[in-house]
Wavefront OBJ file of the C-alpha trace (Angstrom):
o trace
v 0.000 0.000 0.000
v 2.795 2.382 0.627
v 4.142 2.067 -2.713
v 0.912 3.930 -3.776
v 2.937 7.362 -2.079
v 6.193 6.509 -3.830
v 7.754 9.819 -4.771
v 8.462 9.447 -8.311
v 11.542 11.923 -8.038
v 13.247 10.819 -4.628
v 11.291 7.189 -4.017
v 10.699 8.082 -0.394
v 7.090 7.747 0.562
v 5.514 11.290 1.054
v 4.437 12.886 3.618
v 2.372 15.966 3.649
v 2.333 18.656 1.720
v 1.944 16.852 -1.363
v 1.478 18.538 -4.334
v 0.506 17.681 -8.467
v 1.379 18.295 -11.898
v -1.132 19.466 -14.435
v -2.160 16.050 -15.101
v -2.846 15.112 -11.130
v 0.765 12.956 -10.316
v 2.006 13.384 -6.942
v 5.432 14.757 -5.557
v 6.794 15.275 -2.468
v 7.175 18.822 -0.846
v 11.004 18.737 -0.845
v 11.274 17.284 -4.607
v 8.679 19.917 -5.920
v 10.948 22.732 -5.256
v 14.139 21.171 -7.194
v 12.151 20.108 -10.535
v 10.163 21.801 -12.932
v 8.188 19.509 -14.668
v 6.805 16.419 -13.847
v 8.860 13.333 -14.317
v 5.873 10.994 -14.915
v 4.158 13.153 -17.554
v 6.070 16.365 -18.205
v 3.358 18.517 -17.266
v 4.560 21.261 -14.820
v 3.736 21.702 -11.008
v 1.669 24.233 -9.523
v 1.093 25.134 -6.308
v -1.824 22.558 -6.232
v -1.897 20.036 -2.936
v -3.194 16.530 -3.292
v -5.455 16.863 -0.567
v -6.830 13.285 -1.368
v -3.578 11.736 -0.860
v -2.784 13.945 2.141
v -6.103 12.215 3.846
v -4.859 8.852 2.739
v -1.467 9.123 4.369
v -3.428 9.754 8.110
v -3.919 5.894 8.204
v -0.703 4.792 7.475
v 1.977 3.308 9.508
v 5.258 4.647 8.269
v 9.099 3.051 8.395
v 12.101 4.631 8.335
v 13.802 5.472 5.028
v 17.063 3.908 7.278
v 15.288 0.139 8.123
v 17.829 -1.419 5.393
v 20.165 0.088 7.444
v 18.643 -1.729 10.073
v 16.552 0.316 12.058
v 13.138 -0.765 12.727
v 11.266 2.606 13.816
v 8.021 2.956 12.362
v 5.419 5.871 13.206
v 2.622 8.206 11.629
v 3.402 10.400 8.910
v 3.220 13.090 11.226
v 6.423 11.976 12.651
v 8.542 9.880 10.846
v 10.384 13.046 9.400
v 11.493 14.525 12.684
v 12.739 10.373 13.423
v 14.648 10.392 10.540
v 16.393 13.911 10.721
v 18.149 12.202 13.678
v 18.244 8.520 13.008
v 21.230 6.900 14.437
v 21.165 4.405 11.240
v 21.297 8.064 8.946
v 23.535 10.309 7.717
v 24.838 13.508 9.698
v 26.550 16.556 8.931
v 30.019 16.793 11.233
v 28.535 17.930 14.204
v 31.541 20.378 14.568
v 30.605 21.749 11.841
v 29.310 25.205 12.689
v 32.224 25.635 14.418
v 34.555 24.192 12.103
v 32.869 24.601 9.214
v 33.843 21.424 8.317
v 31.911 19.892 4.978
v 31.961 15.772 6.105
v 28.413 14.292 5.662
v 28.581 10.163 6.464
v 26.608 7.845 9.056
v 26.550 8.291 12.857
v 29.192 5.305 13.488
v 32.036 7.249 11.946
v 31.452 10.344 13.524
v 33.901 9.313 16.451
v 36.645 8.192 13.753
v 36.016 11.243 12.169
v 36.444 13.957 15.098
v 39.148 12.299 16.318
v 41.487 12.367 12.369
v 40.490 15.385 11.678
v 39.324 17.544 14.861
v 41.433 16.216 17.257
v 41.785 19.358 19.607
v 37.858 19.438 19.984
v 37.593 15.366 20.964
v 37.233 15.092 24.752
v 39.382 11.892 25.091
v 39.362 12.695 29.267
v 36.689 14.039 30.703
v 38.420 17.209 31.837
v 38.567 20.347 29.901
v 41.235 23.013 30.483
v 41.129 26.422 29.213
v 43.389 29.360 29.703
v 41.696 32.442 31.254
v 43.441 35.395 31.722
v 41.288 37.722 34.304
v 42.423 40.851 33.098
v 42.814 40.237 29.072
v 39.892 37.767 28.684
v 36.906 39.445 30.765
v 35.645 41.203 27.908
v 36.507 38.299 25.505
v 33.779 36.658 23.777
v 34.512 33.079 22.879
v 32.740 29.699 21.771
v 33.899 26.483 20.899
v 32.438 22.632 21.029
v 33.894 19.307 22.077
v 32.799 15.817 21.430
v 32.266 13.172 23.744
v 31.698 9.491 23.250
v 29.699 7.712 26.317
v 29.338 3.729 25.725
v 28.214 3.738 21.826
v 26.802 7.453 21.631
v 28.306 10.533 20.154
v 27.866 13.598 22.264
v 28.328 17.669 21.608
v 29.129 19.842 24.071
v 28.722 23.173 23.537
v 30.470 26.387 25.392
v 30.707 29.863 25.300
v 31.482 32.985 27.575
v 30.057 36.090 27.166
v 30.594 39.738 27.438
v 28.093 39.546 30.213
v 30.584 37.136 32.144
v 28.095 34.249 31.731
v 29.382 30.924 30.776
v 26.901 28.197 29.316
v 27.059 24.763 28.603
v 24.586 22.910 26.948
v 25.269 19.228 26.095
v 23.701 17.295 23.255
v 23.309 14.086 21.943
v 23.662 13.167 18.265
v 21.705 10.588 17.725
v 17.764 10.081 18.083
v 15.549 13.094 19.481
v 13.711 11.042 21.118
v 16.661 9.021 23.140
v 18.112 12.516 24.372
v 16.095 12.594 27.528
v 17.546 8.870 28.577
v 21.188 10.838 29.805
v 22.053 13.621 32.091
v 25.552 14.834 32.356
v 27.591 16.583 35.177
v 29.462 19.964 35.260
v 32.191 20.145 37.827
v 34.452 22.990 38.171
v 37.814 22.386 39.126
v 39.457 24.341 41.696
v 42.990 25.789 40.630
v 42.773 28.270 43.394
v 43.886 25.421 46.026
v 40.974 26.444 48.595
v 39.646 23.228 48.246
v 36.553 24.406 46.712
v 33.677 22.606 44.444
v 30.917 24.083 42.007
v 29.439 20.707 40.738
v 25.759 20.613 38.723
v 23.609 18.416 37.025
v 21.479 18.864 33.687
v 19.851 16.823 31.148
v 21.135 16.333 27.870
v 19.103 17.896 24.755
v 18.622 16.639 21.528
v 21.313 17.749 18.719
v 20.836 21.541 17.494
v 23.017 24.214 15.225
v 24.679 26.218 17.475
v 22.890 29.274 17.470
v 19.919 27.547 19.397
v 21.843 25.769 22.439
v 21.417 28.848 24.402
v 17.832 30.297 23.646
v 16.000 28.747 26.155
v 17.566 28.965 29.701
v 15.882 25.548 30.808
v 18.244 23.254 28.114
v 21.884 24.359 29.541
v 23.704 25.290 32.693
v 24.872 29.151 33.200
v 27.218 30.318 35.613
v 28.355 34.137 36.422
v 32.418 34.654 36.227
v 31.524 36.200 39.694
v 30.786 32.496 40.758
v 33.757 30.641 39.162
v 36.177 33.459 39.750
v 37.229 31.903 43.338
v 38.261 29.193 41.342
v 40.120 30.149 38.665
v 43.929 30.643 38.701
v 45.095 31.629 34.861
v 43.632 28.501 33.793
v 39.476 27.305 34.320
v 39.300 23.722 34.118
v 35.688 21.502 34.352
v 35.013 18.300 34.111
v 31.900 16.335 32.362
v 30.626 13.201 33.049
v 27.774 11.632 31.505
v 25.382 9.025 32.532
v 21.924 6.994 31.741
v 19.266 7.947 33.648
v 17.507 5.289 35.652
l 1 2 3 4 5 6 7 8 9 10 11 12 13 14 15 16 17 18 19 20 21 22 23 24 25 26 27 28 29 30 31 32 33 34 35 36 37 38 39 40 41 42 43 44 45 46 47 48 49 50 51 52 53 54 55 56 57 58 59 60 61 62 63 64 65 66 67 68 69 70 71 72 73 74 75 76 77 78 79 80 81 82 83 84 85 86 87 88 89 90 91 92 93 94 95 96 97 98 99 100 101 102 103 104 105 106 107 108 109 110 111 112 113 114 115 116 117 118 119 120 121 122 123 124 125 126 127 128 129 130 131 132 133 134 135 136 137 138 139 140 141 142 143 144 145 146 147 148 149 150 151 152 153 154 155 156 157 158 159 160 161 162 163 164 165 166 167 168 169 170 171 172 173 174 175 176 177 178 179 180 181 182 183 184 185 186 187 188 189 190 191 192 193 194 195 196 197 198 199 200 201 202 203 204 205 206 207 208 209 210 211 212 213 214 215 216 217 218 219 220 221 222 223 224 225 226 227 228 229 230 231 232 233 234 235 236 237 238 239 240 241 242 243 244 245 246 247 248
């Protein structure tokens, strides 16, 4: 019954909006806006939905354009899209890459292999983090940067800036399924270098994988601390540690 929804352009089975040609074929959203004319009839595409087919889609079960890959998710039409953006069996953009600006595209296994041959000094290989902080060049420094983290078989993101308003943030993500995000929480520890003998330690839940520019909009997905809070702490160098673990 699926293969009723085929895209004839892609082959994935569509998903609302679906639109027609002149002569009533369907094509996927996505497709519609790289072709001009239909590849069934050569009629071209308006801005026509196939409302008919859009109804018919509300009663099927959908699987994952990744189950030869070997996943086995299925869902409504609704969501298999969001699934799939995230699939651990798909493909993924370097995660780095915002940072880096890095152009690798390849499955979610060879991330790791990846970060670590050609991003070396942003793989977290110990779970301590050291970096140098000057307190009278680098309070009105902006800076940014990422690290990845592997816990068991997951790939994790950790993002980091400071900020002219001497807030730090970290938000860390998982890349991998939206939906498996909320299964881990990770810990922030700062390290005393001061040699009081003194702790800031924190606990968060991990998010689910974002571009950079939207780990810090909402206050409730990372951790924030004032450089009036760490500043005890800190001694030329500010050094944290992160630990994640499955929730229970």
């Amino acid at each position: 019954m699926l293969k009723i929804i085929e895209c004839p352009v892609c082959f994935d089975y569509m998903v609302p909006p679906i639109y027609q040609c002149c002569g009533g074929h369907s094509i996927c959203g996505e497709c519609k806006s790289q072709v001009q004319q239909c590849p069934t009839c050569e009629k071209p595409f308006g801005e026509t939905q196939n409302f008919a087919v859009e109804s018919f889609t509300t009663f099927l079960t959908y699987p994952c354009k990744n189950s030869e890959r070997g996943c086995d998710f299925l869902s409504p039409a609704k969501e298999i899209r969001h699934h799939e953006k995230l699939c651990i069996f798909g493909c993924y953009e370097c995660p780095t890459s915002a940072y880096t600006h890095c152009k690798w595209f390849g499955l979610n296994q060879d991330i790791w292999q990846h970060c670590r041959e050609q991003h070396a000094d942003n793989v977290m290989e110990n779970p301590v983090i050291s970096l140098p902080f000057d307190m009278e060049e680098d309070l009105d420094t902006e800076d940014d940067d990422c690290f990845i983290l592997k816990f068991r078989k997951n790939i994790f993101i950790l993002h980091w800036e400071y900020r002219e308003q001497s807030i730090f943030r970290w938000s860390l993500q998982l890349v991998g399924p939206t939906e498996e995000s909320k299964n881990y929480s990770f810990d922030l520890d700062i390290i005393d270098r001061s040699g009081r003998n003194q702790r800031i330690y924190i606990k968060s839940l991990c998010e689910s994988f974002t571009h950079k520019d939207l780990a810090f909009q909402d206050n409730k997905t990372f951790i924030y601390l004032t450089l009036d809070q760490v500043k005890p702490l800190l001694n030329e160098v500010f050094c944290f540690k992160i630990s994640v673990y499955e929730n229970q």
